[in-house]
N, CA, C and O atoms as a Maestro MAE file, in Angstrom:
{
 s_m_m2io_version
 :::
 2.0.0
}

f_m_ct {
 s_m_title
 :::
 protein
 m_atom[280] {
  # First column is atom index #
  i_m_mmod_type
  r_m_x_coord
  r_m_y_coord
  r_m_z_coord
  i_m_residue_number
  s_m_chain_name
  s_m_pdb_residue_name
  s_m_pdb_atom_name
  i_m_atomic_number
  :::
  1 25 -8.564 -94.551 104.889 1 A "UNK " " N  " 7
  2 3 -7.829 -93.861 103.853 1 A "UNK " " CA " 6
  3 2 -6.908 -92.836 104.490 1 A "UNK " " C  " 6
  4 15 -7.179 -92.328 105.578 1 A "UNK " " O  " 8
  5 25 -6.035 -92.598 103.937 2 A "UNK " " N  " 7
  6 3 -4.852 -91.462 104.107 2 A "UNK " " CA " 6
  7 2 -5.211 -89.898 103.802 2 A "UNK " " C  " 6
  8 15 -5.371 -89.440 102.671 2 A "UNK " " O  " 8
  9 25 -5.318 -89.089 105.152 3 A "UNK " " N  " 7
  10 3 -5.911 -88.067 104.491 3 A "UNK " " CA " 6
  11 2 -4.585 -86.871 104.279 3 A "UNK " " C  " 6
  12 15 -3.689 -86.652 105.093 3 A "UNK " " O  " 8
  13 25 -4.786 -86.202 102.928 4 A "UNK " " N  " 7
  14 3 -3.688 -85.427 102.586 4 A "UNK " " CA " 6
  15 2 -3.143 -84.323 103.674 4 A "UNK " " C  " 6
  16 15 -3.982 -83.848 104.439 4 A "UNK " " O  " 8
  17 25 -2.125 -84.003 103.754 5 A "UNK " " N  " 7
  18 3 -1.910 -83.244 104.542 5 A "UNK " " CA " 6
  19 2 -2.083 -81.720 104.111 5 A "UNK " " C  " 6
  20 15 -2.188 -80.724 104.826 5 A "UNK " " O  " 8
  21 25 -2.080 -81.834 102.819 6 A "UNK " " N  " 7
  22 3 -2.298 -80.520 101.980 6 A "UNK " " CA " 6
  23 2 -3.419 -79.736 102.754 6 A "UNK " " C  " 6
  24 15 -3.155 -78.556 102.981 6 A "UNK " " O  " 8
  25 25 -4.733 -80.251 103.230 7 A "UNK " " N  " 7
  26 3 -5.821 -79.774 103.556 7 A "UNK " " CA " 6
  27 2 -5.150 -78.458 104.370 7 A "UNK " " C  " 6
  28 15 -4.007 -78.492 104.827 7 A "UNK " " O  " 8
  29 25 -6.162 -77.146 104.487 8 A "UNK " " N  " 7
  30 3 -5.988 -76.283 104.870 8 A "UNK " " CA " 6
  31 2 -4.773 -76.227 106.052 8 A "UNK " " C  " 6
  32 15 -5.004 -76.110 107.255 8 A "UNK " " O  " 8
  33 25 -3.254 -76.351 105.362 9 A "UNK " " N  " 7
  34 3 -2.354 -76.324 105.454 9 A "UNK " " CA " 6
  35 2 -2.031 -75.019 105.388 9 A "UNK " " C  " 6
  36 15 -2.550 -74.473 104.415 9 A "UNK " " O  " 8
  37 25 -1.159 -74.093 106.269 10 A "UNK " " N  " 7
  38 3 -1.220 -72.330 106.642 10 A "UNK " " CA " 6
  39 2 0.310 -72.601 105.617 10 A "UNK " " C  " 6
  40 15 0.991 -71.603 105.853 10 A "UNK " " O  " 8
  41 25 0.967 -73.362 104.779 11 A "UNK " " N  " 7
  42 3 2.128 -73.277 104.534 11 A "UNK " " CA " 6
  43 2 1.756 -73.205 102.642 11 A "UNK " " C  " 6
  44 15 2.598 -72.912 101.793 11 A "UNK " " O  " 8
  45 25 0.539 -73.499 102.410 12 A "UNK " " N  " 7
  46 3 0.435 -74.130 101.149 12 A "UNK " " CA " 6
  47 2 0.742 -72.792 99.818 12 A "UNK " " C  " 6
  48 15 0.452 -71.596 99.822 12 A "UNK " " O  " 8
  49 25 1.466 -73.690 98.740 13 A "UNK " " N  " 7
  50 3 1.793 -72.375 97.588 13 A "UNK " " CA " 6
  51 2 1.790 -73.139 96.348 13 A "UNK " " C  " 6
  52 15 2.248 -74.280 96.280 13 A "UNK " " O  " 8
  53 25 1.389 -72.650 95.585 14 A "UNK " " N  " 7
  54 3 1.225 -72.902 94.145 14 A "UNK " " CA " 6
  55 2 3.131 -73.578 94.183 14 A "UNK " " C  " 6
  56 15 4.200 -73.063 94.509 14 A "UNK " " O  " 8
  57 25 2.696 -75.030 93.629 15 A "UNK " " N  " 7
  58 3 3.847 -75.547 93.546 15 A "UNK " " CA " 6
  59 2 4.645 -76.238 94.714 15 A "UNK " " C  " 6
  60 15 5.723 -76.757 94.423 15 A "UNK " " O  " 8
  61 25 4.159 -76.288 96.122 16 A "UNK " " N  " 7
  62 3 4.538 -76.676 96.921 16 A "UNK " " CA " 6
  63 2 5.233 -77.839 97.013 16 A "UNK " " C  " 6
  64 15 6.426 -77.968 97.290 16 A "UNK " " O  " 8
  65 25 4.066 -79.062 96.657 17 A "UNK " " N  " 7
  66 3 4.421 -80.204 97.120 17 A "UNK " " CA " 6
  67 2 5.642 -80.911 96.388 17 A "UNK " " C  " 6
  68 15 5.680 -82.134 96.526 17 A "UNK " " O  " 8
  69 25 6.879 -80.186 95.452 18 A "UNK " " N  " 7
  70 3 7.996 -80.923 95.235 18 A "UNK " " CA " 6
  71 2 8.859 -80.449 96.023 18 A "UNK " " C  " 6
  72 15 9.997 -80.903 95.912 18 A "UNK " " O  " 8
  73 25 8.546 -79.175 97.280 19 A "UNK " " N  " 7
  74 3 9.494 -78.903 98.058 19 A "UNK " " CA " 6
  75 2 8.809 -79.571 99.780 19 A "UNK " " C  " 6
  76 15 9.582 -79.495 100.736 19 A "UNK " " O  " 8
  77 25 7.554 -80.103 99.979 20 A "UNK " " N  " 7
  78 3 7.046 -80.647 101.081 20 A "UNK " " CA " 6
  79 2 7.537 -82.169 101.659 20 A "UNK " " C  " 6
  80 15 7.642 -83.235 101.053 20 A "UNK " " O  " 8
  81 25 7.755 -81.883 102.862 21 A "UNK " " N  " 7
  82 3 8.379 -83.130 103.500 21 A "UNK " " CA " 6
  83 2 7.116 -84.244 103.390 21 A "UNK " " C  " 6
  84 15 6.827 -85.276 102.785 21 A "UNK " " O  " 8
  85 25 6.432 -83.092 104.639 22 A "UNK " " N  " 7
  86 3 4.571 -84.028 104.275 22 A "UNK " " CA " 6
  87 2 3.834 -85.021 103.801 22 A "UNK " " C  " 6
  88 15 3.263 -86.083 104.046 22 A "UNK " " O  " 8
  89 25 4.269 -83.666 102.484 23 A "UNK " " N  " 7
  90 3 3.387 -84.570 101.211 23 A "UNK " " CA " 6
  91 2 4.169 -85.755 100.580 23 A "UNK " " C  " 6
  92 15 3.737 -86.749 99.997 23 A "UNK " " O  " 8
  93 25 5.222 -85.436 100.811 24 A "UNK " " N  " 7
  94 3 6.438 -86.654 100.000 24 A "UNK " " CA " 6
  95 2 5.825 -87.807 100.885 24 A "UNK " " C  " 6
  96 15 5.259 -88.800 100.428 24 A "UNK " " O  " 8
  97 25 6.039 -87.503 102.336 25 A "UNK " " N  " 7
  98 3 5.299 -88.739 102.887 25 A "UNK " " CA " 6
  99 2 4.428 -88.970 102.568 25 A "UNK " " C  " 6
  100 15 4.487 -90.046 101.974 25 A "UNK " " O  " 8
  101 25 3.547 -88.601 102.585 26 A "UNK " " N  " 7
  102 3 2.149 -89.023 102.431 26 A "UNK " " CA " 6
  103 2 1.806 -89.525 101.011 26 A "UNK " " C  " 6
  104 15 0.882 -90.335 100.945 26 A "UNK " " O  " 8
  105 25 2.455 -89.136 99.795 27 A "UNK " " N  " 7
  106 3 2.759 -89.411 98.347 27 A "UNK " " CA " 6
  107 2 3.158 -90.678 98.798 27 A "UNK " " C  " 6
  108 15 2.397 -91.642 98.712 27 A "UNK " " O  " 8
  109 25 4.339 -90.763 99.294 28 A "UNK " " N  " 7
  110 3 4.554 -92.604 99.308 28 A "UNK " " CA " 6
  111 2 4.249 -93.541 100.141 28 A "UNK " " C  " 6
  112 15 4.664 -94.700 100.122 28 A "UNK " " O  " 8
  113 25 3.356 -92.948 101.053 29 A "UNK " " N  " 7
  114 3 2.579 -93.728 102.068 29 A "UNK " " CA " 6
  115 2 1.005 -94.305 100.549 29 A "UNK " " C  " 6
  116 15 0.767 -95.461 100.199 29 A "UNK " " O  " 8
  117 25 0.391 -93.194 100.106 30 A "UNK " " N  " 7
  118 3 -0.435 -93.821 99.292 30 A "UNK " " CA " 6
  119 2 -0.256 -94.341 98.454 30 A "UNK " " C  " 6
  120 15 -1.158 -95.059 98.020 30 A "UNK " " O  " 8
  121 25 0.906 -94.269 97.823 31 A "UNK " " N  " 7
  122 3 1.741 -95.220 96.672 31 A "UNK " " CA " 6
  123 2 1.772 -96.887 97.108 31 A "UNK " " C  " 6
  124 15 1.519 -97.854 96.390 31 A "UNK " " O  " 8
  125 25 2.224 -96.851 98.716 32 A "UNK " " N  " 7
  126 3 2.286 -98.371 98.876 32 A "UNK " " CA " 6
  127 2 0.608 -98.349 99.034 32 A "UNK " " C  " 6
  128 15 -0.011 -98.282 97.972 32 A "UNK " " O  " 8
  129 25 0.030 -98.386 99.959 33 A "UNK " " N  " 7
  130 3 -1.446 -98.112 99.841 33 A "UNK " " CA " 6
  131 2 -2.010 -98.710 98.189 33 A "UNK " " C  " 6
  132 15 -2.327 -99.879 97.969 33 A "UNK " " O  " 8
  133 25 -2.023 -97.989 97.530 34 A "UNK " " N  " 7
  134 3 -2.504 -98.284 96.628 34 A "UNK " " CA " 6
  135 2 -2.190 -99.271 95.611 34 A "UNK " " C  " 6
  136 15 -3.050 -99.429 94.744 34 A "UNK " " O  " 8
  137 25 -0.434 -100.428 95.494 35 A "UNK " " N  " 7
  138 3 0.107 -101.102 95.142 35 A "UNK " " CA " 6
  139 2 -0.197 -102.335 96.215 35 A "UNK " " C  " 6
  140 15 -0.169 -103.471 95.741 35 A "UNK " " O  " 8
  141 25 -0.506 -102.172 97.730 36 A "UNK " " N  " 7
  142 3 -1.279 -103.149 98.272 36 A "UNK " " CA " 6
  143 2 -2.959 -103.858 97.862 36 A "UNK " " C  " 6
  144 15 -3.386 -105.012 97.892 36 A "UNK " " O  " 8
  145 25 -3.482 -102.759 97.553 37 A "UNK " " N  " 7
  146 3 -4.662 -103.027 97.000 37 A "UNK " " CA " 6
  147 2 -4.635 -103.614 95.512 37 A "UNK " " C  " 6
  148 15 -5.393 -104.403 94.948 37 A "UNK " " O  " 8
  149 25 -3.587 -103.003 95.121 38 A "UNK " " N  " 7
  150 3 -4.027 -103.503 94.037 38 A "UNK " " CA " 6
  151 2 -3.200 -104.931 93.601 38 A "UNK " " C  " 6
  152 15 -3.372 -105.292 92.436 38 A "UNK " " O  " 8
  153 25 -2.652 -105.448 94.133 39 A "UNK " " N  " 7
  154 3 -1.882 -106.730 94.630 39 A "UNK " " CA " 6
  155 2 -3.566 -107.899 95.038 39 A "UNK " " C  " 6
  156 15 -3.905 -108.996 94.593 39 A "UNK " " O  " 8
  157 25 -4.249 -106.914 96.096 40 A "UNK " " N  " 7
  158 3 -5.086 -107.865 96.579 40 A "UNK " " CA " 6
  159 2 -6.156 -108.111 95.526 40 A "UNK " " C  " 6
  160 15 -6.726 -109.171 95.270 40 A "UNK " " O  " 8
  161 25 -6.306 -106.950 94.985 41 A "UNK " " N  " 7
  162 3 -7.281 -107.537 93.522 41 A "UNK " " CA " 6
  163 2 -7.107 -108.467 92.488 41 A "UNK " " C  " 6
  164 15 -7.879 -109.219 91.893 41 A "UNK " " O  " 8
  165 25 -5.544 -108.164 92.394 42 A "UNK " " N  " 7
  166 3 -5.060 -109.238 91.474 42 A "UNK " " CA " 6
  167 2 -5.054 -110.639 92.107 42 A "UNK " " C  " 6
  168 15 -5.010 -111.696 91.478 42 A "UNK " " O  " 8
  169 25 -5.100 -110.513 93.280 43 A "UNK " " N  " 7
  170 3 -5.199 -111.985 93.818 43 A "UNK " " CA " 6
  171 2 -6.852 -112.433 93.949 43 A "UNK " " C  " 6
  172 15 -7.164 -113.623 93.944 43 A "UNK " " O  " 8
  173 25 -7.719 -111.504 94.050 44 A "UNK " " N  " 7
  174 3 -9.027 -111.804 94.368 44 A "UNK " " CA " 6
  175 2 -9.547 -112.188 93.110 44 A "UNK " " C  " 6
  176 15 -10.263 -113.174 93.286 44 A "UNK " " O  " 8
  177 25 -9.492 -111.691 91.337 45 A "UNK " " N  " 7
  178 3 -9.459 -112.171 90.233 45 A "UNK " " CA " 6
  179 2 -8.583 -113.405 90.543 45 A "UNK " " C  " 6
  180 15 -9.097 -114.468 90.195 45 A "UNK " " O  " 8
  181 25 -8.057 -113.441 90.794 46 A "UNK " " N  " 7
  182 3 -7.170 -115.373 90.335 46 A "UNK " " CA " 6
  183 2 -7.721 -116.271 90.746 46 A "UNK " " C  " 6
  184 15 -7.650 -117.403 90.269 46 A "UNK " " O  " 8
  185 25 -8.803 -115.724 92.332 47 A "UNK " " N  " 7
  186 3 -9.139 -116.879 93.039 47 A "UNK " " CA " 6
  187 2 -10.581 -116.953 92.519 47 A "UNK " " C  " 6
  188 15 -11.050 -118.079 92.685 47 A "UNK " " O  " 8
  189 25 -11.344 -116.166 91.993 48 A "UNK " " N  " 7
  190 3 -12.389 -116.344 91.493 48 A "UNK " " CA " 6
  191 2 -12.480 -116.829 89.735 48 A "UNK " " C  " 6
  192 15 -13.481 -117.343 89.234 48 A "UNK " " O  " 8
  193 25 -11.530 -116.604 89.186 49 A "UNK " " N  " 7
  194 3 -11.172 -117.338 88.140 49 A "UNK " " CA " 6
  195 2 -10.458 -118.951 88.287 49 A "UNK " " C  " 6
  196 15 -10.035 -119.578 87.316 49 A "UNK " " O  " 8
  197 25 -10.438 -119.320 89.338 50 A "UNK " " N  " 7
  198 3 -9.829 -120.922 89.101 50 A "UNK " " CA " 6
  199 2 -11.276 -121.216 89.568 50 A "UNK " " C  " 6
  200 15 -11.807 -122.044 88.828 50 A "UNK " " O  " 8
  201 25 -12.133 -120.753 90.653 51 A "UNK " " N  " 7
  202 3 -13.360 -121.264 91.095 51 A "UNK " " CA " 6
  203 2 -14.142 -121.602 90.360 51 A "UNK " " C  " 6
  204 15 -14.765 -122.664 90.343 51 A "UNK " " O  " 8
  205 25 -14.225 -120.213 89.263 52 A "UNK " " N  " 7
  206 3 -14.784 -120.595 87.784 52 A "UNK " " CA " 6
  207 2 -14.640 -121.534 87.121 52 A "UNK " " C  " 6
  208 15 -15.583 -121.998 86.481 52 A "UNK " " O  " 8
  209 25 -13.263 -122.131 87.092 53 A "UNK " " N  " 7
  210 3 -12.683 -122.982 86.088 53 A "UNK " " CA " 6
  211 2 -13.213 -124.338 87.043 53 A "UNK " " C  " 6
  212 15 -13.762 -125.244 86.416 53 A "UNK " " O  " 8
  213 25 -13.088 -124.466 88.279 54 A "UNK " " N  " 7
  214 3 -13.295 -125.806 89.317 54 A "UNK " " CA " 6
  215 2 -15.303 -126.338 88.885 54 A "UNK " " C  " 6
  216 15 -15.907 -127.400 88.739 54 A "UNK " " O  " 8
  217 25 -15.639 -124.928 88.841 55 A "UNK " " N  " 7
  218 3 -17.058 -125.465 88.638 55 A "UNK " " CA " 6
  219 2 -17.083 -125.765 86.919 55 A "UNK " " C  " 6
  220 15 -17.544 -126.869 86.628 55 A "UNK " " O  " 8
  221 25 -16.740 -125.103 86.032 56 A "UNK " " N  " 7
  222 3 -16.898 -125.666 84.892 56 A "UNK " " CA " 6
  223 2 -16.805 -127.031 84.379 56 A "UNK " " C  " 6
  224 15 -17.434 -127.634 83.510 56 A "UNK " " O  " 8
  225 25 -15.534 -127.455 85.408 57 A "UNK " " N  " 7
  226 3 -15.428 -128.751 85.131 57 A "UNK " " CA " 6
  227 2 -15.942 -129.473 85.652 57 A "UNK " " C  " 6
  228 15 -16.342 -130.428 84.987 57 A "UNK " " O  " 8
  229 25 -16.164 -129.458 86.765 58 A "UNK " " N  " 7
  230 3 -17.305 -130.195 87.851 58 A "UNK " " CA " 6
  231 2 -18.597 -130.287 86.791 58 A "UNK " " C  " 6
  232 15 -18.863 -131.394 86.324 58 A "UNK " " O  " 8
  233 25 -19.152 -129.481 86.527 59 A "UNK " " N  " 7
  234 3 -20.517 -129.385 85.811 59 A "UNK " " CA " 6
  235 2 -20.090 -130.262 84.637 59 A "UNK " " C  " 6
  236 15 -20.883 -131.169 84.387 59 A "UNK " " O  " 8
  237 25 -18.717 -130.165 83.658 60 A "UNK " " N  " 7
  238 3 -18.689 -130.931 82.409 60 A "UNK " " CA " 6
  239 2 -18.351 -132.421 82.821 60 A "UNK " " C  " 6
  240 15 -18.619 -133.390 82.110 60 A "UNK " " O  " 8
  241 25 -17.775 -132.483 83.968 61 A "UNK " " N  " 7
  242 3 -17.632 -133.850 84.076 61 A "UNK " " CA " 6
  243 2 -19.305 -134.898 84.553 61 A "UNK " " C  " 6
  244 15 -19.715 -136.057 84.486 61 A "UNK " " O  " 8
  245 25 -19.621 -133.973 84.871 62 A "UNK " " N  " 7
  246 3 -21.149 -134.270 85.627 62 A "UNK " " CA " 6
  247 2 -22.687 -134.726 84.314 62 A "UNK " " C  " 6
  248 15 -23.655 -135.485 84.251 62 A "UNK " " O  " 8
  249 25 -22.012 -133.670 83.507 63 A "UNK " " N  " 7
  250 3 -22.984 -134.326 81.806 63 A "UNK " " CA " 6
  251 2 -23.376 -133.007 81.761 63 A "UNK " " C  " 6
  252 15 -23.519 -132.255 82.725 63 A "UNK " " O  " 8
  253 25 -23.546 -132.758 80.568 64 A "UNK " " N  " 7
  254 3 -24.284 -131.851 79.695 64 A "UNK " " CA " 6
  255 2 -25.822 -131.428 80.117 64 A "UNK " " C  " 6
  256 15 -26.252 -130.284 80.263 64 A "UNK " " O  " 8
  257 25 -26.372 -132.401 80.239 65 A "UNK " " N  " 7
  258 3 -27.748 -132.307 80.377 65 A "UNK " " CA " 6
  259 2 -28.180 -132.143 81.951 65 A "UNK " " C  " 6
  260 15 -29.289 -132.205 82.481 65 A "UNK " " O  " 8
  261 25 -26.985 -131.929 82.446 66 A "UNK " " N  " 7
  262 3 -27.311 -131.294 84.289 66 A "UNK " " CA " 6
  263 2 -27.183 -129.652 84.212 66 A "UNK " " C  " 6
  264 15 -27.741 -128.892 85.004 66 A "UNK " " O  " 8
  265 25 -26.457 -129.297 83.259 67 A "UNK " " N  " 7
  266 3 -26.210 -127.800 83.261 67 A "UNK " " CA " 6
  267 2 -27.087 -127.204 82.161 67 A "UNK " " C  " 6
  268 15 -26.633 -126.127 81.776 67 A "UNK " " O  " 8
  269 25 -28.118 -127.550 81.591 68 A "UNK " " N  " 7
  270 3 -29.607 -127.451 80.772 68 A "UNK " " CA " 6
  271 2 -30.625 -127.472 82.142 68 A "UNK " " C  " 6
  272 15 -31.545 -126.654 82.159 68 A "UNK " " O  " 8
  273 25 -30.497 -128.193 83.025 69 A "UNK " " N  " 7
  274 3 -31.508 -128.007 83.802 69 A "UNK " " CA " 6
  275 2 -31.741 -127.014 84.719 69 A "UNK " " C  " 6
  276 15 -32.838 -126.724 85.197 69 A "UNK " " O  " 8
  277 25 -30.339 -126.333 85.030 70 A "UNK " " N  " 7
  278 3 -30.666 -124.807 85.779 70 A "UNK " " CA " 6
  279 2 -30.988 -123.951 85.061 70 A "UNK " " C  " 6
  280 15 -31.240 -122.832 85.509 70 A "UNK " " O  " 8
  :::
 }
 m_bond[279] {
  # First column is bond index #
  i_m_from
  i_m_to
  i_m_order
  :::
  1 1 2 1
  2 2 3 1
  3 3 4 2
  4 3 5 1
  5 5 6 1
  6 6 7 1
  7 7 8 2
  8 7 9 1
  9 9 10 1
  10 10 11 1
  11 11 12 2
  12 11 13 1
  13 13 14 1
  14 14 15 1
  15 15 16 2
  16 15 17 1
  17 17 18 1
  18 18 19 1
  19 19 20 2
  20 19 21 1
  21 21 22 1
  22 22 23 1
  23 23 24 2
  24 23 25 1
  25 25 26 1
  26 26 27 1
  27 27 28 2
  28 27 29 1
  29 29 30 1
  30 30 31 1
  31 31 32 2
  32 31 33 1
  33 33 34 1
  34 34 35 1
  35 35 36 2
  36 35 37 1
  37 37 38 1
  38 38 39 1
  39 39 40 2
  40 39 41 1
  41 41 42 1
  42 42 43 1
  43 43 44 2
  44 43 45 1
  45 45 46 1
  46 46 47 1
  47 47 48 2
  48 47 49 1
  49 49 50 1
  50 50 51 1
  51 51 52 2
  52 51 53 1
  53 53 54 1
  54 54 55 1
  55 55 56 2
  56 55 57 1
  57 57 58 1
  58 58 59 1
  59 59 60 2
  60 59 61 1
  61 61 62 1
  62 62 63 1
  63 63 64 2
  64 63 65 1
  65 65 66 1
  66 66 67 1
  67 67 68 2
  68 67 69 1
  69 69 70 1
  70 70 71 1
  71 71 72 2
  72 71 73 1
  73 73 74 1
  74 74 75 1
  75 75 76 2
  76 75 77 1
  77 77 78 1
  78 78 79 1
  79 79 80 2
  80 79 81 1
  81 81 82 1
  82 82 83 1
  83 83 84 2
  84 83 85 1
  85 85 86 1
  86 86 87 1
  87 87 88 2
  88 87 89 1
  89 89 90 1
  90 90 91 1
  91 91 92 2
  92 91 93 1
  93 93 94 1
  94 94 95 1
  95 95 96 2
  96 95 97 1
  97 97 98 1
  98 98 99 1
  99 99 100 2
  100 99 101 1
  101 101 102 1
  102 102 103 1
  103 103 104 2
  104 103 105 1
  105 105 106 1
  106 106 107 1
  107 107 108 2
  108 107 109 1
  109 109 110 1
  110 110 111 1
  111 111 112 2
  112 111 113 1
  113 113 114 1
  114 114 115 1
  115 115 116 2
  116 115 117 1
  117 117 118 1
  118 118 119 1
  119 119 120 2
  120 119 121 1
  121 121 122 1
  122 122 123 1
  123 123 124 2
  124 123 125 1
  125 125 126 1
  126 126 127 1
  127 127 128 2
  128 127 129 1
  129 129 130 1
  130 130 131 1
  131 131 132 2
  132 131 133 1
  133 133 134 1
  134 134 135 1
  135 135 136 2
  136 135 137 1
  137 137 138 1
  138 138 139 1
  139 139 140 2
  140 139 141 1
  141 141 142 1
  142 142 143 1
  143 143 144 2
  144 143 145 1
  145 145 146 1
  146 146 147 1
  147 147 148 2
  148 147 149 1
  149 149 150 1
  150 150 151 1
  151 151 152 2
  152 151 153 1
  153 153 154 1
  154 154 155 1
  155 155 156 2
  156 155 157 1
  157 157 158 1
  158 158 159 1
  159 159 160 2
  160 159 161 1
  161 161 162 1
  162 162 163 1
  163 163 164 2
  164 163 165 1
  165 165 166 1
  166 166 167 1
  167 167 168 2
  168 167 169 1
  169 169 170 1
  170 170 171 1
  171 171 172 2
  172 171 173 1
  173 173 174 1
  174 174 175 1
  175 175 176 2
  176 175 177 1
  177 177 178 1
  178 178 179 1
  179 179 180 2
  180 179 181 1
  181 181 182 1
  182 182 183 1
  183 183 184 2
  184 183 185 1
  185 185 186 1
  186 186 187 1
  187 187 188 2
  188 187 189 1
  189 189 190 1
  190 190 191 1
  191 191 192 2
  192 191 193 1
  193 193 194 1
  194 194 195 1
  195 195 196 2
  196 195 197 1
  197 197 198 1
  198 198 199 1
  199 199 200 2
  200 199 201 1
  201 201 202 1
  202 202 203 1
  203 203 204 2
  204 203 205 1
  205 205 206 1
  206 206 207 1
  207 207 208 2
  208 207 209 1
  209 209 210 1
  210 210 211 1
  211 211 212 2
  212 211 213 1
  213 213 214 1
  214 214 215 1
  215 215 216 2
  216 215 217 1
  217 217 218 1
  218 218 219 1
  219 219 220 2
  220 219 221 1
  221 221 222 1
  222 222 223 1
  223 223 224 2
  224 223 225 1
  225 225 226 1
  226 226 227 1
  227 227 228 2
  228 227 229 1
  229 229 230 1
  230 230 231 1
  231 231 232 2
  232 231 233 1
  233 233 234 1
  234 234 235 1
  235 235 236 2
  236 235 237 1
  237 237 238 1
  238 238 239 1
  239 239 240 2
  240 239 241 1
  241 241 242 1
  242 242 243 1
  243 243 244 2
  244 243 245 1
  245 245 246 1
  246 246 247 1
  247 247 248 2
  248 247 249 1
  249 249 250 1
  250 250 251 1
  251 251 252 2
  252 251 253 1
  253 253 254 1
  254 254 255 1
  255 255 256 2
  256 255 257 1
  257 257 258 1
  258 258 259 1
  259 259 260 2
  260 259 261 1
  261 261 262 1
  262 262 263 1
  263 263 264 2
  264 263 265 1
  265 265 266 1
  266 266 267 1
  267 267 268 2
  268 267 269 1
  269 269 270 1
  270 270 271 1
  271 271 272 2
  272 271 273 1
  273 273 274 1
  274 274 275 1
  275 275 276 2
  276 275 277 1
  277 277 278 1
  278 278 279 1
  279 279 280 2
  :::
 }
}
């Protein structure tokens, strides 16, 4: 993880960070950060939702009475 630069920073003032170079970085360093992740989730739901869908059908094509027995 990205650690803020804010931390016991000898510069810090009520209101700082819309005048901080820093933090601007570090604001859009965790911005992509966090639009990467959440990219990969959306891909990790898609792939576990077709898997879902691969076994459903596997099992319905297979008969009814195979998916009563688990």
């Amino acid at each position: 993880m990205i650690v803020s630069p804010c931390k016991d920073c000898p510069e810090r003032f009520i209101g700082c960070h819309s005048s901080c170079a820093k933090y601007k970085q570090y604001r859009s360093e965790l911005n992509e950060f966090k639009a990467k992740r959440a990219a990969d989730k959306d891909e990790r739901a898609f792939a576990s939702e077709v898997k879902g869908a691969v076994k459903r059908l596997r099992d319905h094509k297979r008969g009814s009475d195979r998916r009563r027995r688990r």
